[in-house]
C-alpha positions as CSV (number, residue, x, y, z in Angstrom):
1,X,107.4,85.0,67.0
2,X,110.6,87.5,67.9
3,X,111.9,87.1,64.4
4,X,108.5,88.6,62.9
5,X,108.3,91.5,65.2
6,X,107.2,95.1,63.9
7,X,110.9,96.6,63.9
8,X,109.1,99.3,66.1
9,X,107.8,96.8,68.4
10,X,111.2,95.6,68.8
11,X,112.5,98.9,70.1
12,X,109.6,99.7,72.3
13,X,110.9,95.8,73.6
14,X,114.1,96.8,74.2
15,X,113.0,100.1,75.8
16,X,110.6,98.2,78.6
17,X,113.0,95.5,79.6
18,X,115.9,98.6,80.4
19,X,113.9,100.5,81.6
20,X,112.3,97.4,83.8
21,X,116.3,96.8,84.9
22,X,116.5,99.8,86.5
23,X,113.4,99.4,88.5
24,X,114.5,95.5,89.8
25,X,117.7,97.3,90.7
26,X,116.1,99.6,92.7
27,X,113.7,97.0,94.2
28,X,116.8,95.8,96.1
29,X,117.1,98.4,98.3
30,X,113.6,99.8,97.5
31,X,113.8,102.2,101.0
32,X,116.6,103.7,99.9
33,X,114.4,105.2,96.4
34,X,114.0,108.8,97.2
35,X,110.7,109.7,97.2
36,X,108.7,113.3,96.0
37,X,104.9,113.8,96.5
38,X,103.3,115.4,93.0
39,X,99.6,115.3,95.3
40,X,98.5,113.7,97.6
41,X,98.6,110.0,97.4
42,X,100.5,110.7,93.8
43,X,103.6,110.1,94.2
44,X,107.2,110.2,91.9
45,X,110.6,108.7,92.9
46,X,113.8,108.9,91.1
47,X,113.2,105.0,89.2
48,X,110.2,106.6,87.5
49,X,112.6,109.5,86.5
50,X,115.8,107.4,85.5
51,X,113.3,104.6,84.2
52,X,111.1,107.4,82.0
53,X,114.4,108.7,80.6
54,X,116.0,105.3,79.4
55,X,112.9,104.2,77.5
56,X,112.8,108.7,75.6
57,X,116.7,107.9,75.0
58,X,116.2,104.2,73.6
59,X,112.9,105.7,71.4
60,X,114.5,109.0,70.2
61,X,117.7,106.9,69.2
62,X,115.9,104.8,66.7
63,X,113.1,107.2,65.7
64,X,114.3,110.7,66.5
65,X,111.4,112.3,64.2
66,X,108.6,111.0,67.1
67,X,106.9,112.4,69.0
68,X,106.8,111.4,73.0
69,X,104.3,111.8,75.5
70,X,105.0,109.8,79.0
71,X,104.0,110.6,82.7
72,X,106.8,112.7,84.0
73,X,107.7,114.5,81.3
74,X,104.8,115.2,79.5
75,X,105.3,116.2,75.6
76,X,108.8,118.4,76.1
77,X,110.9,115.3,73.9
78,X,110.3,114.4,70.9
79,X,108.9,115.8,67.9
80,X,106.1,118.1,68.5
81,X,103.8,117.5,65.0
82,X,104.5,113.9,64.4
83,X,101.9,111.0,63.7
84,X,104.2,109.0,65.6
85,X,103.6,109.6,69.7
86,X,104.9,107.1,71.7
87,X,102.7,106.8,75.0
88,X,105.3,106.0,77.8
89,X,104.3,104.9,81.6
90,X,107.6,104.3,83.2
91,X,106.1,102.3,86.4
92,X,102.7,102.1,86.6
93,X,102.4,101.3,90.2
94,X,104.9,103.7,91.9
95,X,102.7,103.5,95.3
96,X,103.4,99.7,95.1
97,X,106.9,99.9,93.9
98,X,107.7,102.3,96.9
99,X,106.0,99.8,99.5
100,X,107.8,97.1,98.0
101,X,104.4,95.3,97.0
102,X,105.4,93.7,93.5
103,X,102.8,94.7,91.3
104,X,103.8,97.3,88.8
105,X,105.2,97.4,85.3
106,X,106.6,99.2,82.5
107,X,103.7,100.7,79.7
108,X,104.9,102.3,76.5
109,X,102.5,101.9,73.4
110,X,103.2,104.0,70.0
111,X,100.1,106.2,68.9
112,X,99.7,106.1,64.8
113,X,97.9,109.5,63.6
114,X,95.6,109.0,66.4
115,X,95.4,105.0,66.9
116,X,97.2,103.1,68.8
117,X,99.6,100.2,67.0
118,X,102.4,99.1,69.1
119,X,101.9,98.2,72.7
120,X,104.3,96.7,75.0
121,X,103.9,96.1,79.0
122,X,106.4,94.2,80.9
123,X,106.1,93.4,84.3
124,X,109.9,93.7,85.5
125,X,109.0,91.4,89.0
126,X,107.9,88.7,87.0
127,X,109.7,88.7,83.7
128,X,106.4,88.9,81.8
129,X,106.2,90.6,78.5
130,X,103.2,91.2,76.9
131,X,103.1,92.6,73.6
132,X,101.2,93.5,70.6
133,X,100.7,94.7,67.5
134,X,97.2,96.1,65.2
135,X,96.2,93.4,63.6
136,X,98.9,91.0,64.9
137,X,97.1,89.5,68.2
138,X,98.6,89.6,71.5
139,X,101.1,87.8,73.3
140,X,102.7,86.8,76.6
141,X,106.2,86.1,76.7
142,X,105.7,84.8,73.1
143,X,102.7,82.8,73.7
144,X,99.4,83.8,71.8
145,X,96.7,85.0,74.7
146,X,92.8,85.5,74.6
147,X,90.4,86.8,76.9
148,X,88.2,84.5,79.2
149,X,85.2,82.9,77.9
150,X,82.8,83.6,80.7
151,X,79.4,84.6,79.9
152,X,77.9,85.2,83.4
153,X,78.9,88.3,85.6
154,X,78.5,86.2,89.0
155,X,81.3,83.8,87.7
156,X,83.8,86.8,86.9
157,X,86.3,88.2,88.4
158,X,86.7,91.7,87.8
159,X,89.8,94.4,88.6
160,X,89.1,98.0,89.6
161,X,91.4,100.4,91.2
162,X,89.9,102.8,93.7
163,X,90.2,107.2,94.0
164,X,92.8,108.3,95.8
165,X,93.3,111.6,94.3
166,X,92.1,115.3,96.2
167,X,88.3,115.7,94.6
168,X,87.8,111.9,93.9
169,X,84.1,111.3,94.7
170,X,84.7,107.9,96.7
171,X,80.9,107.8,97.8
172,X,79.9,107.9,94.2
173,X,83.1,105.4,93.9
174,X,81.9,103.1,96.6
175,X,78.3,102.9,94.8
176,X,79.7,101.8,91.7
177,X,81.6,99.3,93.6
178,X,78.6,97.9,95.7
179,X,76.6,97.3,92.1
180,X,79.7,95.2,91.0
181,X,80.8,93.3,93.8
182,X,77.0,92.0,94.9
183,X,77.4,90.7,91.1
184,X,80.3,89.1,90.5
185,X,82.5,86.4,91.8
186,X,84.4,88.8,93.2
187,X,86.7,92.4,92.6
188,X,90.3,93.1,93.0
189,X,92.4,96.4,93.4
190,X,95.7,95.3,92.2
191,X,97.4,98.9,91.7
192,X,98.6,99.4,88.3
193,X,95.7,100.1,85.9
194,X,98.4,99.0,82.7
195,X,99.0,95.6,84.4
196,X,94.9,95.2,84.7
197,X,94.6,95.6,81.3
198,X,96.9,93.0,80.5
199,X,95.8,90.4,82.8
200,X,92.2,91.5,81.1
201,X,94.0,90.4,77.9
202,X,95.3,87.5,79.1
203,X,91.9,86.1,80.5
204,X,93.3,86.5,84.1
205,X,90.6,88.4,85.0
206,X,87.6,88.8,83.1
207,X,86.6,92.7,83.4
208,X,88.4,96.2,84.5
209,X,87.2,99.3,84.7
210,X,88.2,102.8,86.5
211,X,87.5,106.3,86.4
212,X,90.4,109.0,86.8
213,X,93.2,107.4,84.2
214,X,95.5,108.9,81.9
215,X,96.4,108.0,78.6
216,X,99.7,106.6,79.5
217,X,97.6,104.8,81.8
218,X,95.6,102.4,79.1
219,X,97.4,103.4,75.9
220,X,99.4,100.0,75.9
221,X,96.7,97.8,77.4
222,X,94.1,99.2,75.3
223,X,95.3,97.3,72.4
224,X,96.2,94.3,74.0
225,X,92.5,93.6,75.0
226,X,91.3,94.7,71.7
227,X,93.9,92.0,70.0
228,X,92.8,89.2,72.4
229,X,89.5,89.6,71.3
230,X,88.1,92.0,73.9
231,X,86.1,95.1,73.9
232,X,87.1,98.7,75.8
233,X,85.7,102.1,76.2
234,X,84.1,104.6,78.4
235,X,81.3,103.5,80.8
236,X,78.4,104.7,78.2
237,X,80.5,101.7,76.0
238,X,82.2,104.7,73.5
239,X,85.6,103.5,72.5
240,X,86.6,107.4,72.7
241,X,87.9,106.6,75.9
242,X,91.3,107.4,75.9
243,X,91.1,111.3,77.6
244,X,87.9,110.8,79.1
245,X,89.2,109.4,82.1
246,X,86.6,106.5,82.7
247,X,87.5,103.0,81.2
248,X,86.1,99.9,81.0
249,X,87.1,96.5,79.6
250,X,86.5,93.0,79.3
251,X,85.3,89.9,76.9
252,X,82.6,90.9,74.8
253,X,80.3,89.7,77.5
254,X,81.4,90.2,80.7
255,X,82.1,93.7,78.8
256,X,78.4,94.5,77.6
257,X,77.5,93.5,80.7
258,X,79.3,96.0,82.3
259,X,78.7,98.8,80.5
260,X,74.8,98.0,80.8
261,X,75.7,98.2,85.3
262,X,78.1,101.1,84.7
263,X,76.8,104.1,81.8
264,X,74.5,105.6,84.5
265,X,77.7,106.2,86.3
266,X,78.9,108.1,83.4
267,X,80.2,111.9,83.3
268,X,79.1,111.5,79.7
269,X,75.1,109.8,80.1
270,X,73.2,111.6,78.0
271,X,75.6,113.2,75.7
272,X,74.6,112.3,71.8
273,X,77.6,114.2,70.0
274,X,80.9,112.0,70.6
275,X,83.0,114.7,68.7
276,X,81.8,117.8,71.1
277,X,82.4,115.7,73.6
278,X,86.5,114.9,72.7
279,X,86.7,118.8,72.1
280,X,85.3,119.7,75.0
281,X,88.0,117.6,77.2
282,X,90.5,119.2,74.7
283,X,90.0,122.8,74.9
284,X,88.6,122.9,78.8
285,X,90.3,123.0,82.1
286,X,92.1,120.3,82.8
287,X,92.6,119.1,78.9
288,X,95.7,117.1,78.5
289,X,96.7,119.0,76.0
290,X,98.6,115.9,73.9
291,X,100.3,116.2,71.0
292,X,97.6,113.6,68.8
293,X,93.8,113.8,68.2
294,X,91.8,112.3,71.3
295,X,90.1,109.5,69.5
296,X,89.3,108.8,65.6
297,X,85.9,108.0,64.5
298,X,85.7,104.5,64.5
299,X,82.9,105.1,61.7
300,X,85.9,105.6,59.5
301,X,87.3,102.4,60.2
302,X,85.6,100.1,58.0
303,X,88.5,97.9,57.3
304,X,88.9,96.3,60.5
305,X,85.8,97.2,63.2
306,X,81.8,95.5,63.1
307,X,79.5,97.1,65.1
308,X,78.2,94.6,68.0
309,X,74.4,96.6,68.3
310,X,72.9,94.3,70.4
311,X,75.8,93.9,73.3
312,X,75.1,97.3,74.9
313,X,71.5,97.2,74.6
314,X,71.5,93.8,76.2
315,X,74.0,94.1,79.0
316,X,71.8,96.1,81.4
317,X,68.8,93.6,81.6
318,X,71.5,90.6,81.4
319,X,73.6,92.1,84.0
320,X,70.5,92.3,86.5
321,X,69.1,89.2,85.2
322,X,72.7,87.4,86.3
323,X,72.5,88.6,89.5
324,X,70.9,85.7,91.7
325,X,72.4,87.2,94.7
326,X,70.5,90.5,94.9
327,X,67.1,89.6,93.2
328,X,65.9,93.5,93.9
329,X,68.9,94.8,91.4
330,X,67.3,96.6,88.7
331,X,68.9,98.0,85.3
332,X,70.1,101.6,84.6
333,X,67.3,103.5,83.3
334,X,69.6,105.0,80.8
335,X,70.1,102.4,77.7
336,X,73.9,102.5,76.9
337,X,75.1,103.0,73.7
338,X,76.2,101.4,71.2
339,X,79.7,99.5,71.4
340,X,82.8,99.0,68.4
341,X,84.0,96.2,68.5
342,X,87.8,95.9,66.8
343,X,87.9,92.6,64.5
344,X,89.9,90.0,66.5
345,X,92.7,88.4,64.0
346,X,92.8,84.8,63.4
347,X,94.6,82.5,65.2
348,X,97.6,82.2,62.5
349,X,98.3,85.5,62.4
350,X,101.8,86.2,63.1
């Protein structure tokens, strides 16, 4: 596989794995890591920093005309009109990293006019690479991954991470939570939403979803679940997810079932015109204000995405219809919407 690698893959490769050798440098002596507090429970330490600024340095040195939006720096390198963004996380995990609980990772994933192309996340503890390309398939150290194949929600295993962040609503949090868990085989908080997605990918686990993410946050995994064959989007089942800061994600199944538990739960329920919506979170307080359109219209995109109509209309009934351990669980009264589903390649593709 290495020798067919998009060139820009490649770089985004060799980007990960130095910034990843800073961070198992520092894991050595991880109380020595100066430590600064952005918020509460938020926190930045100097391997995000030197990590963040070895993956701009490796980037900008092969592509100096991108553009570059990552967690600590924001938009201020790069090119600020380019179609080419790269999406950078440095550690995804840094609350993790600082206790030295070894779950976090690189992210860095390369926005195209919009869409997201190149995706890399490497998991520095473990040596695990996972990579991926549109149209390409997805990969793990070099080996071809899918998502799970379960169908029923009280078999899965599903990831989550929980709010930690001044204003989080953790009672609305903890309801969302109690619908899931009384459903499923069980739900894990890991720490690293990026490293979620990928084990999503992978068929690790067989759902995520969280509200409060950034796109550095999901860029990457995004399109490693969408090339293992998985579906992702906000909790209404939208694939304009990216900014809206709700995500879910999964096998087709396990996703639609999901979203059909989850859209009620939904800052957007209700809300007919997707396009308001993305300018809305662009112009108001709080926008991100990022250098590349919040999501295209996946209506455009008849080349390589067939509409699934059935999965979200299904997925609430189902999902209270799996659920033989809470018999009085009823389905959102909301129907979700419809979901996009991005063609998976075959399995020869290189």
């Amino acid at each position: 596989m290495s020798s067919n690698l998009h060139p820009m893959l490649n770089v985004a490769i060799k980007a990960a794995r130095a910034a990843g050798a800073i961070i198992n440098r520092a894991a050595l002596d991880v109380e020595s890591v100066r430590v600064s507090q952005k918020q509460i429970n938020d926190f930045v330490t100097e391997v995000d920093q030197a990590a963040e600024q070895v993956i701009i340095e490796t980037l900008l040195g092969a592509y100096p005309g991108h553009g570059i939006l990552a967690e600590e720096s924001g938009s201020t390198h790069g090119a600020q009109d380019s179609e080419f963004v790269w999406i950078i996380d440095p550690l995804d995990g840094t609350t993790n990293f600082i206790h030295g609980f070894p779950v976090y990772c690189v992210s860095i994933a390369l926005s195209v006019r919009g869409r997201i192309e190149q995706a890399v996340i490497y998991d520095p503890s473990r040596n695990d690479l996972f990579t991926a390309t549109k149209g390409r398939g997805a990969y793990l150290n070099e080996r071809r991954i899918r998502v799970s194949k379960r169908t029923r929600l009280q078999e899965s295993l599903i990831s989550t991470g929980f709010p930690f962040r001044p204003g989080d609503n953790l009672q609305h949090y903890l309801q969302i939570m109690g619908e899931v868990m009384q459903r499923t085989a069980g739900v894990r908080r890991p720490g690293a939403a990026a490293l979620d997605l990928a084990y999503v990918a992978a068929g690790f686990s067989d759902g995520f979803f969280e509200t409060g993410l950034q796109p550095w946050d999901v860029a990457a995994g995004s399109l490693l679940v969408t090339e293992a064959g998985g579906l992702i989007g906000n909790f209404t089942g939208e694939s304009d997810f990216l900014h809206q800061r709700e995500c879910v994600a999964g096998n087709p199944r396990i996703y639609g079932l999901l979203v059909g538990i989850l859209n009620k739960h939904s800052k957007f329920a209700g809300v007919d015109d997707k396009r308001s919506v993305a300018r809305a979170l662009r112009s108001g307080p709080g926008a991100p204000g990022t250098p590349f359109d919040v999501a295209p219209d996946l209506a455009d995109d008849t080349a390589d995405a067939t509409v699934l109509g059935s999965a979200a209309e299904t997925g609430a009934s189902e999902a209270a219809a799996d659920d033989t351990a809470d018999p009085s669980a009823t389905a959102p009264a909301t129907p979700p919407r419809r979901l996009t589903r991005i063609r998976k390649p075959a399995d020869g593709a290189a």
